[in-house]
C-alpha atoms as an extended CHARMM CRD file, in Angstrom:
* protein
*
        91  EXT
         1         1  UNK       CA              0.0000000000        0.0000000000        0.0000000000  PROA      1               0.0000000000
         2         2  UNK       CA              3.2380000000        2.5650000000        0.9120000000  PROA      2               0.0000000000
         3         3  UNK       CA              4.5810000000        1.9190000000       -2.6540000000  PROA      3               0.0000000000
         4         4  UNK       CA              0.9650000000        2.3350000000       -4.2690000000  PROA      4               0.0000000000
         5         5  UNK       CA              1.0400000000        6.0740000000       -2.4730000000  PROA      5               0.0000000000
         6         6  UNK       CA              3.9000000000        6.6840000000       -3.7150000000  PROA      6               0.0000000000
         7         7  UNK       CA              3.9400000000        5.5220000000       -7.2110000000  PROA      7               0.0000000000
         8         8  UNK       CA              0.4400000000        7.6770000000       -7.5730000000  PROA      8               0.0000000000
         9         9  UNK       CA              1.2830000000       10.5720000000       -5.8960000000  PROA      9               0.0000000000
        10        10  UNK       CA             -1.1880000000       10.4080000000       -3.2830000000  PROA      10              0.0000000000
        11        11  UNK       CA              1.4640000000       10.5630000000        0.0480000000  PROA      11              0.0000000000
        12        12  UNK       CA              2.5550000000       13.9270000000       -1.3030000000  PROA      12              0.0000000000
        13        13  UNK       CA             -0.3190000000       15.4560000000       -2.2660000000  PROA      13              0.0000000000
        14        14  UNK       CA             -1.5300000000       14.9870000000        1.8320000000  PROA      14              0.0000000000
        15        15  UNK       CA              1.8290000000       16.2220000000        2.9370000000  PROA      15              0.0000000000
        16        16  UNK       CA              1.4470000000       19.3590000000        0.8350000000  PROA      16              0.0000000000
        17        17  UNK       CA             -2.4380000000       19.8230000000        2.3740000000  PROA      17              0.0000000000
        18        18  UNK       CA             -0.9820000000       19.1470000000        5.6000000000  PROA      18              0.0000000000
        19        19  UNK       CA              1.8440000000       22.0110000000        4.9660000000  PROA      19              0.0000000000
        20        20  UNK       CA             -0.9660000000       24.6110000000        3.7280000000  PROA      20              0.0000000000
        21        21  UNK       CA             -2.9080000000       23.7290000000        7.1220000000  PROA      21              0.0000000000
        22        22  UNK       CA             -0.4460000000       24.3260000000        8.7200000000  PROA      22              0.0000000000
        23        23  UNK       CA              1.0950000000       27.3960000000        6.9700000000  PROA      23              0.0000000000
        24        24  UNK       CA             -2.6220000000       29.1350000000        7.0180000000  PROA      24              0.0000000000
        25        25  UNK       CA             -2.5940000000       28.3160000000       11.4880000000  PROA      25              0.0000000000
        26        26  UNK       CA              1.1080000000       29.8820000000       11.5490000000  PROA      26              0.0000000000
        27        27  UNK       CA              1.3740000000       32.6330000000        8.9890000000  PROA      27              0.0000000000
        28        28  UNK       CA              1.6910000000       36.2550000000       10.4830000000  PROA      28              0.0000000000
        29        29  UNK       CA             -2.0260000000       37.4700000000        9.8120000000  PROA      29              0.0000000000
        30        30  UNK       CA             -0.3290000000       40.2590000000        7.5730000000  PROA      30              0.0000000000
        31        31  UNK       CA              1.2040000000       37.4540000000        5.0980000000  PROA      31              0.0000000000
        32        32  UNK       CA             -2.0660000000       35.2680000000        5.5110000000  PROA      32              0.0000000000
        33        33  UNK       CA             -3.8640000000       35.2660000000        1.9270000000  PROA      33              0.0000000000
        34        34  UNK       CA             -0.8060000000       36.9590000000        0.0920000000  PROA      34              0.0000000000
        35        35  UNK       CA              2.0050000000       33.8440000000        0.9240000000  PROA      35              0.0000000000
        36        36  UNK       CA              1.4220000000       30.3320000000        0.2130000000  PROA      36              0.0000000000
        37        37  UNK       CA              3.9530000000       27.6340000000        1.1740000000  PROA      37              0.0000000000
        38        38  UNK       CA              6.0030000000       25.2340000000       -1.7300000000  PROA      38              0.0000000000
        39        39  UNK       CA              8.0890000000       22.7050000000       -1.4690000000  PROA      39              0.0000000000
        40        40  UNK       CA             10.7000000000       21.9760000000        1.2860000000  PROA      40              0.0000000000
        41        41  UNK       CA             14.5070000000       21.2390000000        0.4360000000  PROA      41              0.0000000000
        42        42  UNK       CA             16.4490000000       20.0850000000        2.5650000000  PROA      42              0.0000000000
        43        43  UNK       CA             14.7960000000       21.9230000000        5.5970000000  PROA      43              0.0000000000
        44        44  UNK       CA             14.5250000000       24.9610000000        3.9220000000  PROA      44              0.0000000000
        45        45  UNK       CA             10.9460000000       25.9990000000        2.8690000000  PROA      45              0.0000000000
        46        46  UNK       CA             10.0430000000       28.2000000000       -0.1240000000  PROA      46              0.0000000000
        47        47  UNK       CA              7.1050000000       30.5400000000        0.3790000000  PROA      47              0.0000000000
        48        48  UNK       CA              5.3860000000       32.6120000000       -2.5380000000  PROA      48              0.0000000000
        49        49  UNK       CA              4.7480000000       35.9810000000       -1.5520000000  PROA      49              0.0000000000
        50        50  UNK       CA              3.1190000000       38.5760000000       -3.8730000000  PROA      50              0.0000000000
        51        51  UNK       CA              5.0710000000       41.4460000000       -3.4930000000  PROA      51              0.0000000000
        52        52  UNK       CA              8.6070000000       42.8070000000       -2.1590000000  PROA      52              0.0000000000
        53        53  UNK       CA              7.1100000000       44.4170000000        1.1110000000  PROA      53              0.0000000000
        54        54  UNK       CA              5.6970000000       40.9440000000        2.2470000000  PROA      54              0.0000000000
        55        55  UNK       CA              9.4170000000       39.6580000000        1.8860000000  PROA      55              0.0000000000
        56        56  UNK       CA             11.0220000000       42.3350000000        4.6740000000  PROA      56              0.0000000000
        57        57  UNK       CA              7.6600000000       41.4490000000        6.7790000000  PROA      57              0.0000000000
        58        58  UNK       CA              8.5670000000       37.8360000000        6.9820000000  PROA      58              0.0000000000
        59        59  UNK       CA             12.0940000000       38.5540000000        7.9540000000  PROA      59              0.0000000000
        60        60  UNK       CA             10.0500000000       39.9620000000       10.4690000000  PROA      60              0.0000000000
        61        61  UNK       CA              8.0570000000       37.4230000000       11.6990000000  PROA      61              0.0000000000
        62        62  UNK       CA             11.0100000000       34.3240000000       11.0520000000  PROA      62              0.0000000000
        63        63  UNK       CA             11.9250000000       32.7620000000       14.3600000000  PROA      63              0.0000000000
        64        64  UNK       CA              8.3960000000       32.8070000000       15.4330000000  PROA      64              0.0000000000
        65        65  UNK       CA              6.6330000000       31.6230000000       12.3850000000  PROA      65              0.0000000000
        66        66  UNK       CA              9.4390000000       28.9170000000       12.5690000000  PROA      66              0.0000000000
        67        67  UNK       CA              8.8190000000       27.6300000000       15.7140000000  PROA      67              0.0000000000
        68        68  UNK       CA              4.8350000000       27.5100000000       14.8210000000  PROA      68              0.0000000000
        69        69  UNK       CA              5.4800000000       25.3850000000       11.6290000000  PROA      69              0.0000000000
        70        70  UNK       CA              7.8850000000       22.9810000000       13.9880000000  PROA      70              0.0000000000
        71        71  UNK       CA              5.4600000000       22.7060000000       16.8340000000  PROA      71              0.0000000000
        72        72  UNK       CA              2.5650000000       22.0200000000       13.9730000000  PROA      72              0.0000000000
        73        73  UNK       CA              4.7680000000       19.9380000000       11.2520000000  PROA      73              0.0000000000
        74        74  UNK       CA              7.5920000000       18.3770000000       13.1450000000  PROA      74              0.0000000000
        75        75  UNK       CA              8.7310000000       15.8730000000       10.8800000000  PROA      75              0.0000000000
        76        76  UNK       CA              8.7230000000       17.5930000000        8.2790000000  PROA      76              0.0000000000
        77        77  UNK       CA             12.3530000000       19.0990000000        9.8920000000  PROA      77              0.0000000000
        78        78  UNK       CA             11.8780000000       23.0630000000        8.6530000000  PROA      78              0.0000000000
        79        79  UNK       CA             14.9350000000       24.8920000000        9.7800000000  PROA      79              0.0000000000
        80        80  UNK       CA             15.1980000000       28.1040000000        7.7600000000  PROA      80              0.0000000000
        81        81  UNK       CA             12.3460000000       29.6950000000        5.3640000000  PROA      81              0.0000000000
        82        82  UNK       CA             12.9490000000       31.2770000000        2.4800000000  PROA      82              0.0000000000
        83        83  UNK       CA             10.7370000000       34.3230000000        0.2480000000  PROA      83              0.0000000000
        84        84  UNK       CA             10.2330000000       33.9300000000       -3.7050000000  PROA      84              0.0000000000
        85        85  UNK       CA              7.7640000000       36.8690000000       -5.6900000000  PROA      85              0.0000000000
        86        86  UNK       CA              5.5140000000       35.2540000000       -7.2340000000  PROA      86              0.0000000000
        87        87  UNK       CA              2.4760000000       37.6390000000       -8.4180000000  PROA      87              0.0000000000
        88        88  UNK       CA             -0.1770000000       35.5820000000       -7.2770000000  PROA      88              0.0000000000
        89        89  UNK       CA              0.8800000000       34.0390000000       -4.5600000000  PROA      89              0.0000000000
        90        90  UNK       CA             -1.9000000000       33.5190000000       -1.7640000000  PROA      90              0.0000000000
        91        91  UNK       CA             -4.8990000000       33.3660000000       -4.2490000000  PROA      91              0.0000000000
């Protein structure tokens, strides 16, 4: 059953809902509907924003949004988080 999860796509598809969950509880509720989470690499996690400002806000908000995602997603081993522009992120 793993390996049929796998091979369809299915275990990644809940991890990613399970991110967004969690994102949308822990997001600064200035980022929340203008960020959305992607993918993690190597404990670093990739988060759309939709414009420049919403970058310097999450430097902001870091070390606490950090330790939200850990308490909520703890396996999923996020250590740093990082901003991309992405025009519309959040929608």
């Amino acid at each position: 059953m793993t390996r049929l999860m796998a091979r369809t796509g299915y275990d990644r598809e809940q991890a990613t809902t399970g991110l967004a969950a969690a994102w949308d509880e822990a997001a600064p509720e200035t980022l929340k509907g203008r960020s959305q989470p992607g993918t993690i690499r190597r404990g670093v996690l990739e988060v759309f924003v939709s414009h420049s400002a919403h970058v310097q806000e999450m430097g902001f908000h870091k070390r606490d949004v950090l330790a939200r995602l850990n308490a909520l997603v703890p396996a999923e081993g996020i250590t740093d988080i990082r901003c991309r522009l992405v025009a519309d992120a959040g929608r």
